[in-house]
OpenMM code with the backbone's topology and positions (N, CA, C; nanometers):
from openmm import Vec3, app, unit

residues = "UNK UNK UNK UNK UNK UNK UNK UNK UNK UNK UNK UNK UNK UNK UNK UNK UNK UNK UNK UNK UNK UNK UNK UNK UNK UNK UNK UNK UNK UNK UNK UNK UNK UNK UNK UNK UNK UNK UNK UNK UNK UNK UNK UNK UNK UNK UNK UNK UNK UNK UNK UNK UNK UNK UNK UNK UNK UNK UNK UNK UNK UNK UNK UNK UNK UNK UNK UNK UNK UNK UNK UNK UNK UNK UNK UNK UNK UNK UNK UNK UNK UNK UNK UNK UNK UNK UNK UNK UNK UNK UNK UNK UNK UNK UNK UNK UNK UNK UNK UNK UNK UNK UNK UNK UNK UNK UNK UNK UNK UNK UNK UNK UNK UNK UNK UNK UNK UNK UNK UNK UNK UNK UNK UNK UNK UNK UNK UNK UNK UNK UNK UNK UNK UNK UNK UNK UNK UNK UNK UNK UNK UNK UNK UNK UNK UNK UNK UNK UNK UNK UNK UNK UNK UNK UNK UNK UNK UNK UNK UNK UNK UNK UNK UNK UNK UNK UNK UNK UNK UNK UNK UNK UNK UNK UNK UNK".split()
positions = [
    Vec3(-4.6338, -1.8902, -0.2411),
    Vec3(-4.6302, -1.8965, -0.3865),
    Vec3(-4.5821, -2.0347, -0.4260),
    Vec3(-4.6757, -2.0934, -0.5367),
    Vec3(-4.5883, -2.2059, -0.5602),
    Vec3(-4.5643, -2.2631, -0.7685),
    Vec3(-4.5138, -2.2831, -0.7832),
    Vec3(-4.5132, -2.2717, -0.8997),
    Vec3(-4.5238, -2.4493, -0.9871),
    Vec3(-4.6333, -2.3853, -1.0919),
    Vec3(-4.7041, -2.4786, -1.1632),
    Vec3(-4.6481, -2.5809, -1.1839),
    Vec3(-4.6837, -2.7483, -1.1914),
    Vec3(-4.5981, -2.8296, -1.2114),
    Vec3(-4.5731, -2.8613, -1.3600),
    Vec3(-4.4174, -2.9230, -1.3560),
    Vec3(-4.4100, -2.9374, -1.5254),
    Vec3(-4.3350, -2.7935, -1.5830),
    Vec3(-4.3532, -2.7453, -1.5244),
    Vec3(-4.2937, -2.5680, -1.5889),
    Vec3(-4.1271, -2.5818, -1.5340),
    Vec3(-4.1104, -2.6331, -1.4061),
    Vec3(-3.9716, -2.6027, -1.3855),
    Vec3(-3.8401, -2.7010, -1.4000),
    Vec3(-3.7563, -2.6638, -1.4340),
    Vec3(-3.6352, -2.7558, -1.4693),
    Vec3(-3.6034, -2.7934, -1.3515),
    Vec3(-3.5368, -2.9401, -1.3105),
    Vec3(-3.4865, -3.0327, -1.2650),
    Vec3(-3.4820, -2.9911, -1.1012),
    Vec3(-3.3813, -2.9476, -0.9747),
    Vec3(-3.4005, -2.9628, -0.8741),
    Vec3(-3.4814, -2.7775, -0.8016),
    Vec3(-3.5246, -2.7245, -0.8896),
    Vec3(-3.5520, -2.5944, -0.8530),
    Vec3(-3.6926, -2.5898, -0.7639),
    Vec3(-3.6904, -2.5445, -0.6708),
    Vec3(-3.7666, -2.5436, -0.5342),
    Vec3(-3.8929, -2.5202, -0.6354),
    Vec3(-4.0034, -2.6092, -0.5368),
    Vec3(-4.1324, -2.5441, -0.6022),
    Vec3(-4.2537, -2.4874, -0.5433),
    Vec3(-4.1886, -2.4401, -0.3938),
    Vec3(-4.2879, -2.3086, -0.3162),
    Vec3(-4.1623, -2.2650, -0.2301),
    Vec3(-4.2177, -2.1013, -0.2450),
    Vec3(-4.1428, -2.0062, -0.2133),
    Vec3(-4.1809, -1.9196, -0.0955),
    Vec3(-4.1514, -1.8521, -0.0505),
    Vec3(-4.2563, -1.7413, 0.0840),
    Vec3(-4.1923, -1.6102, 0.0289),
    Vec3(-4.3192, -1.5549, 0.0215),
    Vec3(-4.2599, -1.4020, -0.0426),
    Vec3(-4.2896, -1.2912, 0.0518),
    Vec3(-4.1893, -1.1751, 0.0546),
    Vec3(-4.1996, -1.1003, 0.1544),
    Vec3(-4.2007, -0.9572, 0.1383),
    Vec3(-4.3010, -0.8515, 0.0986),
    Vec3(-4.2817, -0.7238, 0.0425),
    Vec3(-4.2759, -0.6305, 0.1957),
    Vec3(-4.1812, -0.5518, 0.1781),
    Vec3(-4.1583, -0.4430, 0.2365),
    Vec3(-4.1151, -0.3473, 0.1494),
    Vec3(-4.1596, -0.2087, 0.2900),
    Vec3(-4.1356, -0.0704, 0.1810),
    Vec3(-3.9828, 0.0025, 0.2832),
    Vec3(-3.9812, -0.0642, 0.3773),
    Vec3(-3.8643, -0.0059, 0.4555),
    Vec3(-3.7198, -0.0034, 0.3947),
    Vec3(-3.6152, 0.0411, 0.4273),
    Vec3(-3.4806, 0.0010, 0.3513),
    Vec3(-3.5178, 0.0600, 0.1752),
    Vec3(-3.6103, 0.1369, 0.1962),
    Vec3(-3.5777, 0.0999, 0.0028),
    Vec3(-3.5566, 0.2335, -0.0846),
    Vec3(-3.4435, 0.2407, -0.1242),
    Vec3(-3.4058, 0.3698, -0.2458),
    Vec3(-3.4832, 0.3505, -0.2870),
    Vec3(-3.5519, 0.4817, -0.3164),
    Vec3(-3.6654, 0.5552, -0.4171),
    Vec3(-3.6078, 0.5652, -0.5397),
    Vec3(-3.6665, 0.4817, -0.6214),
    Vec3(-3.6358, 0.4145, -0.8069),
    Vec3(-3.7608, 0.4131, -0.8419),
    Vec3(-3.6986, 0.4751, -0.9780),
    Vec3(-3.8143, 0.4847, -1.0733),
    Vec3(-3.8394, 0.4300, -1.1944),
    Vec3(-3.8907, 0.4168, -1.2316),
    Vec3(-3.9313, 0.2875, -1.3661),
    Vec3(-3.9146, 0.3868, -1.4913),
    Vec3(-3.8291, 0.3892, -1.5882),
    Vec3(-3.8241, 0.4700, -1.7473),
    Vec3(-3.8656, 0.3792, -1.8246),
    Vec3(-3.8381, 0.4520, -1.9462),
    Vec3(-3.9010, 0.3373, -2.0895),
    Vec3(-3.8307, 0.4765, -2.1620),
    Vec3(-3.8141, 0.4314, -2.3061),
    Vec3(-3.7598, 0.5033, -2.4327),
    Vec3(-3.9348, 0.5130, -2.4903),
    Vec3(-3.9368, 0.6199, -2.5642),
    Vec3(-4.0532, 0.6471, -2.7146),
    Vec3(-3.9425, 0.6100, -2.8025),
    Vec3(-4.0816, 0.5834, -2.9337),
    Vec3(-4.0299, 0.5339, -3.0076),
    Vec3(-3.9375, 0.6615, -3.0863),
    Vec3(-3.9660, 0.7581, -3.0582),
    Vec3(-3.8450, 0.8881, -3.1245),
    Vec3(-3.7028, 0.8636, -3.0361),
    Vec3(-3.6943, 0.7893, -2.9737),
    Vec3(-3.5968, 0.7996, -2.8435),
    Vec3(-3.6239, 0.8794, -2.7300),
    Vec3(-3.7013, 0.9367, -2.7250),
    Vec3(-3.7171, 1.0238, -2.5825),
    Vec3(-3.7289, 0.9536, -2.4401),
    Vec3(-3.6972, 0.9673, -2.3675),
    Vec3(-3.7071, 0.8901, -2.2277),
    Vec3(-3.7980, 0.9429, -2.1414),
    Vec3(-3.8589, 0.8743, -2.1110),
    Vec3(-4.0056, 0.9393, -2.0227),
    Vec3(-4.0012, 0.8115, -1.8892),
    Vec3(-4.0958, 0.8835, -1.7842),
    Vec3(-4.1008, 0.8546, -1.6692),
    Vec3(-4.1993, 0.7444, -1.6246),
    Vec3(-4.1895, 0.6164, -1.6006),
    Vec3(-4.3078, 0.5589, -1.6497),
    Vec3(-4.4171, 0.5291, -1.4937),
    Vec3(-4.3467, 0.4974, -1.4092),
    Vec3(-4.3549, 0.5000, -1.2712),
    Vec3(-4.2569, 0.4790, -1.1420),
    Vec3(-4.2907, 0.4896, -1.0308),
    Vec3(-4.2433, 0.4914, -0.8726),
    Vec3(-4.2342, 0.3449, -0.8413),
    Vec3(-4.1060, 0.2429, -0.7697),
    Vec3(-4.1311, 0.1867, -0.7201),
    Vec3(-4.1209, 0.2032, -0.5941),
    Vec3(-4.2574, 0.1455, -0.4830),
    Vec3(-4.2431, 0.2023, -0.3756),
    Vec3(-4.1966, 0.0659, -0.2647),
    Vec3(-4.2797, -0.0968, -0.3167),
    Vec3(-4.2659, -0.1676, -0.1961),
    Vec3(-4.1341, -0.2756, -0.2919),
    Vec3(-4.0753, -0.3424, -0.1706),
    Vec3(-3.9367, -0.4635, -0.2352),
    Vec3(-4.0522, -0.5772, -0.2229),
    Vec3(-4.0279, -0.6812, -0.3114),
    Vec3(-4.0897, -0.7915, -0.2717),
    Vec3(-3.9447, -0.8993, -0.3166),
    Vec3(-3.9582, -0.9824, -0.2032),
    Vec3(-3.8231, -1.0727, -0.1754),
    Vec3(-3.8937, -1.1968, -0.1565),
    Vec3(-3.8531, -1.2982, -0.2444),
    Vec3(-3.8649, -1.3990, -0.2408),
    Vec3(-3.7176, -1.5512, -0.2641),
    Vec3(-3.7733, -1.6346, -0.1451),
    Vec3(-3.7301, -1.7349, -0.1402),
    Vec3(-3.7810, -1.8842, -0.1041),
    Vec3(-3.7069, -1.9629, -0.1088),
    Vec3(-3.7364, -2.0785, -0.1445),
    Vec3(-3.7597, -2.1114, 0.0064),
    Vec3(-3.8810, -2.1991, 0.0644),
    Vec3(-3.9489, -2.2318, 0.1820),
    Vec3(-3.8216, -2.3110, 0.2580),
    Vec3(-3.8177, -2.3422, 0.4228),
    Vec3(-3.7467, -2.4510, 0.4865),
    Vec3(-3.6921, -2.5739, 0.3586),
    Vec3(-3.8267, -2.6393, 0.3859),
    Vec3(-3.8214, -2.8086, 0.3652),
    Vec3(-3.7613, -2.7908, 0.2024),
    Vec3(-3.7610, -2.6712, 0.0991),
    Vec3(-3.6757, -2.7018, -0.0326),
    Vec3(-3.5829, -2.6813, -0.0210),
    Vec3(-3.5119, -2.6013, 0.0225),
    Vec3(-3.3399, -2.5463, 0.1067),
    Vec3(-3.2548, -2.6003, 0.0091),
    Vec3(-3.2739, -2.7204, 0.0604),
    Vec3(-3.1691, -2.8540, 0.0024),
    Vec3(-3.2114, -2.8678, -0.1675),
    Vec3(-3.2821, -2.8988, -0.2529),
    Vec3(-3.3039, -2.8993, -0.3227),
    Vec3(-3.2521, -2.7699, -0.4168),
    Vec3(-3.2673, -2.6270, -0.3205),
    Vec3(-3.1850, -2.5210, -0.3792),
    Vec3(-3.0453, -2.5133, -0.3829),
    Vec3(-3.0555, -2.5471, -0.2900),
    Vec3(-2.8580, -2.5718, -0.2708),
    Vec3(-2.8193, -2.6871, -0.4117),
    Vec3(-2.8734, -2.8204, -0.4143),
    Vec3(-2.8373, -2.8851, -0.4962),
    Vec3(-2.8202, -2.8329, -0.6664),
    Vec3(-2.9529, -2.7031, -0.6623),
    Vec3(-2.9303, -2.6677, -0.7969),
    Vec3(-2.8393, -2.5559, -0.8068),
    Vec3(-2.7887, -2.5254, -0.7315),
    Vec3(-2.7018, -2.4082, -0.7248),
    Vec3(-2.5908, -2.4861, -0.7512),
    Vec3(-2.5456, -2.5505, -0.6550),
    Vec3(-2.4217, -2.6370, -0.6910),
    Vec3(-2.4057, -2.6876, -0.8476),
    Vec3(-2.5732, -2.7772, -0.8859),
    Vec3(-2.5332, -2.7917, -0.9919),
    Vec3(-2.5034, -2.6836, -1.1321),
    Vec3(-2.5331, -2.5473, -1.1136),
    Vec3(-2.5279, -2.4324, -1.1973),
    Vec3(-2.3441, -2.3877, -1.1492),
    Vec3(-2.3237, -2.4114, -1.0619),
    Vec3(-2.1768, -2.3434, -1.0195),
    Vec3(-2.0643, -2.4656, -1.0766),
    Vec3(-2.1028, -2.5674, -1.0623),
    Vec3(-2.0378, -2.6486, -1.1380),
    Vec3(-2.0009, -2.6521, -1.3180),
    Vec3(-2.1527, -2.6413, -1.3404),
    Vec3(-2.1127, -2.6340, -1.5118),
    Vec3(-2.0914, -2.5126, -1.5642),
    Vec3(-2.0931, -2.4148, -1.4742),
    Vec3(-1.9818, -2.2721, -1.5082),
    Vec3(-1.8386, -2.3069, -1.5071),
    Vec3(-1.7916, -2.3629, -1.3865),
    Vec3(-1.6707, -2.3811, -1.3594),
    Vec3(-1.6050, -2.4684, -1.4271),
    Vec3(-1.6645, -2.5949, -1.5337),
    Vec3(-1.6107, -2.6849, -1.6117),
    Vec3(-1.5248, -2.5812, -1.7100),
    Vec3(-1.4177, -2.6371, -1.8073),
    Vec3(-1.4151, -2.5400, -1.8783),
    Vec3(-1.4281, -2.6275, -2.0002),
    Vec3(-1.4232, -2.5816, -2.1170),
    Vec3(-1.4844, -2.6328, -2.2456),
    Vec3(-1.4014, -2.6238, -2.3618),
    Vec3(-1.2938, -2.5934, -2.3106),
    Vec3(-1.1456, -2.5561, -2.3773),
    Vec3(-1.1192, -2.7236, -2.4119),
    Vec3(-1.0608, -2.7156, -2.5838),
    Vec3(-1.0320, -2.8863, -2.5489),
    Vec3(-0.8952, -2.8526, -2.6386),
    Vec3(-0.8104, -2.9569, -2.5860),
    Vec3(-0.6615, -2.9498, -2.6952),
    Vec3(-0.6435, -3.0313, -2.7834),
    Vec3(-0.6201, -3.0164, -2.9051),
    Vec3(-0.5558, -3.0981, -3.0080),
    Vec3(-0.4710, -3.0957, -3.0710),
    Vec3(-0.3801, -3.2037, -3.0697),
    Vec3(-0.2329, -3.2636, -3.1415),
    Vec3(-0.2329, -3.2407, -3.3359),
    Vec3(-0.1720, -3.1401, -3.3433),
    Vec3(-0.1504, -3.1490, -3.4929),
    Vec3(-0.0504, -3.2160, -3.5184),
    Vec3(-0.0374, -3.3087, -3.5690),
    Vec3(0.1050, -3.4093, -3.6420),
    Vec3(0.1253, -3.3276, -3.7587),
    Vec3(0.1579, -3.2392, -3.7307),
    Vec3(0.2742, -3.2385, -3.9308),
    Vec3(0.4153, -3.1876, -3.8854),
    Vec3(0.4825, -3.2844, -3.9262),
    Vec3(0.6080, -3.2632, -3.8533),
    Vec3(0.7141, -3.2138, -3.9371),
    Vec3(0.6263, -3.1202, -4.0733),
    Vec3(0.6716, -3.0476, -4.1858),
    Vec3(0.7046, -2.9137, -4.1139),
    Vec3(0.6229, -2.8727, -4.0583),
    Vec3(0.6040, -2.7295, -4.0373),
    Vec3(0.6806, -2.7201, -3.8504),
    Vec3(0.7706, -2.7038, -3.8424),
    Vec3(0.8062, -2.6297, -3.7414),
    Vec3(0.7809, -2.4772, -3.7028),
    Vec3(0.7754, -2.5044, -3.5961),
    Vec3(0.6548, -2.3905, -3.4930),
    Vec3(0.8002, -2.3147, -3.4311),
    Vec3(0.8154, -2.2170, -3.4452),
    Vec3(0.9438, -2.1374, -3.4076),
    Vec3(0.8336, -1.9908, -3.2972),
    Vec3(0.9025, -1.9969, -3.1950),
    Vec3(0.8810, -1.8576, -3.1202),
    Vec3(0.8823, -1.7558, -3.1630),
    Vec3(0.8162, -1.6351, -3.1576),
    Vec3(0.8213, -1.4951, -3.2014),
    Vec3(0.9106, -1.4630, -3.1049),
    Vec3(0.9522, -1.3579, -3.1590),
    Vec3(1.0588, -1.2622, -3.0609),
    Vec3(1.0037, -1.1984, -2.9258),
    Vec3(1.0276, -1.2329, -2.8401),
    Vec3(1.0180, -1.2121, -2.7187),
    Vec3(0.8832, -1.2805, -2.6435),
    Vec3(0.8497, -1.4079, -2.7029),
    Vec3(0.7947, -1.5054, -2.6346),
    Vec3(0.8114, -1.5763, -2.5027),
    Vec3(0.9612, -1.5637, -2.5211),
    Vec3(1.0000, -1.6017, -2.3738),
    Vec3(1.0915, -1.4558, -2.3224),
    Vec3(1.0705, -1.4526, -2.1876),
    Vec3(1.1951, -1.4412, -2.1600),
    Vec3(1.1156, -1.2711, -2.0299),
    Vec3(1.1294, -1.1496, -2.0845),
    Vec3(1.0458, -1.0625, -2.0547),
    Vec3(0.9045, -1.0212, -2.1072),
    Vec3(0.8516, -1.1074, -2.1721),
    Vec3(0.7266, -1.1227, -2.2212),
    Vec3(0.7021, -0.9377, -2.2928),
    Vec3(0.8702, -0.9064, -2.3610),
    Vec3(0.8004, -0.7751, -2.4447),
    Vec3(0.8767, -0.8130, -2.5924),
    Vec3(0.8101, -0.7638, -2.6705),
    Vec3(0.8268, -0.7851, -2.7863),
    Vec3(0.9595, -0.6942, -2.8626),
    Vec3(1.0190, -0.7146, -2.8645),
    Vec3(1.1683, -0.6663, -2.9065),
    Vec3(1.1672, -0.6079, -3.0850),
    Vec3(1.1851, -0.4406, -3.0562),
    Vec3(1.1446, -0.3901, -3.1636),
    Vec3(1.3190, -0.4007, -3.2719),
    Vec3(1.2830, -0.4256, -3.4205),
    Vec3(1.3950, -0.3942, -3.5125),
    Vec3(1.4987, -0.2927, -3.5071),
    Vec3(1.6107, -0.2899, -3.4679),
    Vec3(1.7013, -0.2056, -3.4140),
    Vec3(1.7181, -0.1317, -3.5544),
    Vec3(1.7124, -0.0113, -3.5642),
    Vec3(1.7664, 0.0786, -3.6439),
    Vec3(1.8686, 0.1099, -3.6762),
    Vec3(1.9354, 0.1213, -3.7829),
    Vec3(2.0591, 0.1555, -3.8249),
    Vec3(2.0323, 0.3329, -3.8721),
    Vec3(2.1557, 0.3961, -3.7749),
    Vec3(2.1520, 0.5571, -3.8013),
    Vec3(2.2645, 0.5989, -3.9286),
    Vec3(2.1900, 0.6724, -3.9921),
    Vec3(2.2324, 0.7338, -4.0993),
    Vec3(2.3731, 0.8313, -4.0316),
    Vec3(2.4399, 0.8678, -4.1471),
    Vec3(2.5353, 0.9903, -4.1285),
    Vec3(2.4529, 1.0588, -4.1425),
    Vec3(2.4831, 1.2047, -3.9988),
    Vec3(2.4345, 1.2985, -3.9737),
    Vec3(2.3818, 1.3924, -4.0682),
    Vec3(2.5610, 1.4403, -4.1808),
    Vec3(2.4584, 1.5094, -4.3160),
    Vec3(2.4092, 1.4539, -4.3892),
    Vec3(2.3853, 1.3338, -4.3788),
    Vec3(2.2842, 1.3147, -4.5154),
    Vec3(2.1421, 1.3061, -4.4405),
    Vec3(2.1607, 1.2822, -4.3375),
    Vec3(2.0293, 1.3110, -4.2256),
    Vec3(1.9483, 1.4574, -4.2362),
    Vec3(2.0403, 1.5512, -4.2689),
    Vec3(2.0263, 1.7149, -4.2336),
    Vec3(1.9679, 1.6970, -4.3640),
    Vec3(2.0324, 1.6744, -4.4576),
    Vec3(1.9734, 1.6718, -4.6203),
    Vec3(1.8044, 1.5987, -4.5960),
    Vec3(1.8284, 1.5076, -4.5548),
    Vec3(1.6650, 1.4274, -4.5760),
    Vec3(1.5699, 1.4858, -4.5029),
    Vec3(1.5931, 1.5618, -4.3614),
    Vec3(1.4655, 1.6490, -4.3057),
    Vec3(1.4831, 1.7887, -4.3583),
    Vec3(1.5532, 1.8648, -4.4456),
    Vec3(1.5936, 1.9312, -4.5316),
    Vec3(1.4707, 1.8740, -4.6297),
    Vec3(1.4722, 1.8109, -4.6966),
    Vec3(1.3816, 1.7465, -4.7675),
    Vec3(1.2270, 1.7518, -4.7516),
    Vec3(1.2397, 1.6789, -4.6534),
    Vec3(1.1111, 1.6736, -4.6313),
    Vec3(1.0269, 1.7547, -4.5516),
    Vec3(1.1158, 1.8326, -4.4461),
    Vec3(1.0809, 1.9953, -4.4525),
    Vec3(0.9923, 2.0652, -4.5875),
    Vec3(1.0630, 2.0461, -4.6741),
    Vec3(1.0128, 2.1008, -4.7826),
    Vec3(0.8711, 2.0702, -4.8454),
    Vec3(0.8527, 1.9508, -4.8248),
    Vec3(0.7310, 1.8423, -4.8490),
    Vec3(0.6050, 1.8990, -4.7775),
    Vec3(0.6170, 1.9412, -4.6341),
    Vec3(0.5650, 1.9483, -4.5273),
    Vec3(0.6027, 2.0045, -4.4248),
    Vec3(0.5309, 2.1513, -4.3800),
    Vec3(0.6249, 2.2506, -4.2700),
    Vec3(0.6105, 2.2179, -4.1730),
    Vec3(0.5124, 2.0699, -4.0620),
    Vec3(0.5358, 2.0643, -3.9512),
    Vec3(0.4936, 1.8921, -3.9395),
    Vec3(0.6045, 1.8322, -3.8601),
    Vec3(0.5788, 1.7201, -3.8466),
    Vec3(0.5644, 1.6730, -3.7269),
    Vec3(0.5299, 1.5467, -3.6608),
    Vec3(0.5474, 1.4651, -3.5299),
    Vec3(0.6673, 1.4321, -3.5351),
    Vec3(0.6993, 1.3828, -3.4313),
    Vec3(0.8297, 1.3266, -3.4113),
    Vec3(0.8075, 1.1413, -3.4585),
    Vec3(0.6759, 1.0984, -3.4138),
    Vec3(0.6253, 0.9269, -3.4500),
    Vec3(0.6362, 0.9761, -3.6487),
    Vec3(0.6038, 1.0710, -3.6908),
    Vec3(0.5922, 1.1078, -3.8440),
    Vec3(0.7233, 1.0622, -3.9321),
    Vec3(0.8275, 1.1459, -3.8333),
    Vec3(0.9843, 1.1254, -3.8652),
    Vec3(1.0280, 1.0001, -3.8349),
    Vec3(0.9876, 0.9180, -3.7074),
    Vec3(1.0438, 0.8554, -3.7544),
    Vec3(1.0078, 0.7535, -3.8677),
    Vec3(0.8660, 0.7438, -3.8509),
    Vec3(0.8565, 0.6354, -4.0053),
    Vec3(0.9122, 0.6820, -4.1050),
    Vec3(0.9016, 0.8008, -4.1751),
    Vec3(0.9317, 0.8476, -4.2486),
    Vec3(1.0919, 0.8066, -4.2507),
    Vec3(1.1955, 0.8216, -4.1752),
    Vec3(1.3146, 0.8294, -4.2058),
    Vec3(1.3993, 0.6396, -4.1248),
    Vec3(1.2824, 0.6367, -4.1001),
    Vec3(1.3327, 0.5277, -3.9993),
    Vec3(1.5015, 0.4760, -3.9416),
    Vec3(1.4650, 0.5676, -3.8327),
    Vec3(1.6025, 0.6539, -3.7800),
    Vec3(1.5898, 0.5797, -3.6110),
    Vec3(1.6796, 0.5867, -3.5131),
    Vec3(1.6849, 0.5849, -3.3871),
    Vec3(1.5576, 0.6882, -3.3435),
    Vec3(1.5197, 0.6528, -3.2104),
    Vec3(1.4567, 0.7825, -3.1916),
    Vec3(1.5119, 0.9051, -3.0846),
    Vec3(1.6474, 0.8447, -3.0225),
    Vec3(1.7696, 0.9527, -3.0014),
    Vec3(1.8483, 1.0230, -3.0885),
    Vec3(1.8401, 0.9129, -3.1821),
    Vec3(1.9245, 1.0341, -3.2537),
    Vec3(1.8617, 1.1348, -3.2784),
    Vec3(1.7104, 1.0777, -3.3797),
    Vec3(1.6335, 1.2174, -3.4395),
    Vec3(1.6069, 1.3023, -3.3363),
    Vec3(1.5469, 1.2687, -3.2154),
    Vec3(1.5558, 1.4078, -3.1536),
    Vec3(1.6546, 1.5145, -3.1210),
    Vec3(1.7910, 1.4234, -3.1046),
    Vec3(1.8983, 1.4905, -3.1015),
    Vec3(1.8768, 1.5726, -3.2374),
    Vec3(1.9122, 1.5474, -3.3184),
    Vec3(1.9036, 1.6035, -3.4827),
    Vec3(1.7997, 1.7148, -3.4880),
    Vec3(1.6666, 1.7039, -3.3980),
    Vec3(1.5282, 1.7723, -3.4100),
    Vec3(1.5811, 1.8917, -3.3501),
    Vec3(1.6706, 1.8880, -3.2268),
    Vec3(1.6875, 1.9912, -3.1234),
    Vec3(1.8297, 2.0871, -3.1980),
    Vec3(1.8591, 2.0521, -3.3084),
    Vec3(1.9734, 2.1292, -3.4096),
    Vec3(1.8815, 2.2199, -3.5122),
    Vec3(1.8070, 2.1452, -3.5629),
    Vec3(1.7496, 2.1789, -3.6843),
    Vec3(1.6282, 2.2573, -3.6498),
    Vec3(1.5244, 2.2416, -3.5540),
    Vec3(1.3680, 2.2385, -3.5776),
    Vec3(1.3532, 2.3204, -3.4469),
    Vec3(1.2315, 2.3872, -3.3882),
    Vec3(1.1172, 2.3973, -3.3124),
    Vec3(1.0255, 2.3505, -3.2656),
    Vec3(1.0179, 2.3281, -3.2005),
    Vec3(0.8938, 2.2132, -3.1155),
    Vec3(0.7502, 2.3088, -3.0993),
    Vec3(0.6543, 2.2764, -3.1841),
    Vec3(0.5695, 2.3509, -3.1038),
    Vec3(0.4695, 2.3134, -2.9944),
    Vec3(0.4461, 2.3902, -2.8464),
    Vec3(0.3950, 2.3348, -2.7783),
    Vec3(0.2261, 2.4141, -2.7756),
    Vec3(0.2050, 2.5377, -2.8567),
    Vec3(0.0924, 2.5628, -2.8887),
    Vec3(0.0094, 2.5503, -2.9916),
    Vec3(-0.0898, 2.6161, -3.0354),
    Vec3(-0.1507, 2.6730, -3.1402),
    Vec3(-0.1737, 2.5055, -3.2119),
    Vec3(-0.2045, 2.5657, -3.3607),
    Vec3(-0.3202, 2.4514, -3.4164),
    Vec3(-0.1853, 2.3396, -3.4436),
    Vec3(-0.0677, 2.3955, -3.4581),
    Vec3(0.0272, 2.2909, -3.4582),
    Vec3(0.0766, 2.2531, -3.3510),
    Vec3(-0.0185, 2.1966, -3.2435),
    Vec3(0.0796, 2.1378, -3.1024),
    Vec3(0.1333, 2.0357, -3.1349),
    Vec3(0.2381, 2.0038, -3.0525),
    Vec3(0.3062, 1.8331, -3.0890),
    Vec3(0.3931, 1.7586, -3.2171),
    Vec3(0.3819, 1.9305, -3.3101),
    Vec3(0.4937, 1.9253, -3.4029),
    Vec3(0.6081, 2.0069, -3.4088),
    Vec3(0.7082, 1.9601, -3.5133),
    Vec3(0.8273, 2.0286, -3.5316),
    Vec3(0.8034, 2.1007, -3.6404),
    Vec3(0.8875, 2.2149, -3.6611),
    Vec3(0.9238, 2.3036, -3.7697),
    Vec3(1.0316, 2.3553, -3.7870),
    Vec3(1.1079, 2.3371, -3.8997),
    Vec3(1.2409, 2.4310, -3.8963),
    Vec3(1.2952, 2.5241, -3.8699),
    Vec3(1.3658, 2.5609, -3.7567),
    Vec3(1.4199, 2.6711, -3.7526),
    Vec3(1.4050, 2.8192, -3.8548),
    Vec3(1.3923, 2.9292, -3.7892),
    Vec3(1.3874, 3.0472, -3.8952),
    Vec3(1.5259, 3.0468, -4.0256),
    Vec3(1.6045, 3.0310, -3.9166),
    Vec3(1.7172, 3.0400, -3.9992),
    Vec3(1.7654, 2.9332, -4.1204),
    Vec3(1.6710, 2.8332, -4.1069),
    Vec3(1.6956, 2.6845, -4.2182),
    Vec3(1.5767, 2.7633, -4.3050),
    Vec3(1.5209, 2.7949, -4.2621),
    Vec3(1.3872, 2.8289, -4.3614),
    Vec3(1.4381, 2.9865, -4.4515),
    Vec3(1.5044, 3.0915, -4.4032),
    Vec3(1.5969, 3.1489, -4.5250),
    Vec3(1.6514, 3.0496, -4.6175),
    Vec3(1.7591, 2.9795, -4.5544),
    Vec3(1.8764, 2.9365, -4.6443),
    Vec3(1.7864, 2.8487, -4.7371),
    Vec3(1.6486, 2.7936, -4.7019),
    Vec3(1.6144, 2.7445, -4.8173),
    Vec3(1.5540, 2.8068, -4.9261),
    Vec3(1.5034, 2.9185, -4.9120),
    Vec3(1.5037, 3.0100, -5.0387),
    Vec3(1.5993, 3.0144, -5.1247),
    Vec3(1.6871, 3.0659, -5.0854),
    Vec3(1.7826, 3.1455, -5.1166),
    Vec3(1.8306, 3.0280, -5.2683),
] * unit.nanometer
topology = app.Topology()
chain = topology.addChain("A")
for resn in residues:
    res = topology.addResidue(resn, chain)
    for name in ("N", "CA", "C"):
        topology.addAtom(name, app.Element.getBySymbol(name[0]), res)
């Protein structure tokens, strides 16, 4: 096989020896989509045909390989110097150091006024997450569970999995 002159870019071989065999070869089959989407069977491939570049181009392949592995490997990243020596560039929190980002420490409420606010919002809403509470109250997330395991029920079934609900006995006294 040799391919037309003028058609190929720069050091790429321009006769090849091609070699079809049917030995070695997983049985693959050729699909296509319709235009409804359906997938249909279009044909069998049965023989491999393998082709490469003759002796005497070798070198010429190698050269274009090299040159394709090269201008992958360049990189194209370029850096530039901003001068404004207005604006200082300060680190985010936990930029250095353990490379984790260090969350806003919470300040915990007194306990009853804690009981009062999921008291509250109990009322709002009979079953919450625990991620719910805490935005909502933006609390430790030891404490509230501590607090959750006084007050609430965890449910681990039914259409409310993964929430809390108040105790039977909080849920009288709030009638009343």
């Amino acid at each position: 096989m040799e391919l037309m002159a003028g058609t190929e870019p720069g050091n790429l071989p321009k006769s090849y020896s091609m070699d079809m065999s049917s030995e070695d070869l997983v049985p693959m089959l050729v699909f296509s989509e319709s235009s409804q989407g359906k997938c249909c069977v279009e044909g069998k491939i049965l023989n491999k045909l393998g082709v490469k570049p003759h002796d005497k181009d070798i070198d010429n392949y190698g050269k274009l390989f090299r040159e394709r592995l090269n201008k992958y490997k360049a990189k194209s990243r370029q850096i530039q110097v901003i001068s404004n020596e207005d604006a200082r560039m300060t680190p985010m929190p936990g930029m250095f150091g353990d490379n984790k980002i260090m969350a806003a420490k919470r300040c915990r409420r007194d306990r009853s006024e804690m009981e009062e606010i999921m008291f509250k919002l109990f009322e709002r809403q009979p079953n919450w997450t625990l991620r719910q509470l805490i935005q909502e109250t933006d609390q430790p997330k030891p404490f509230l569970r501590d607090l959750l395991k006084d007050l609430c029920v965890f449910n681990y079934k039914g259409s409310n999995k993964g929430s809390y609900e108040l105790k039977p006995q909080y849920k009288v006294n709030k009638l009343e």
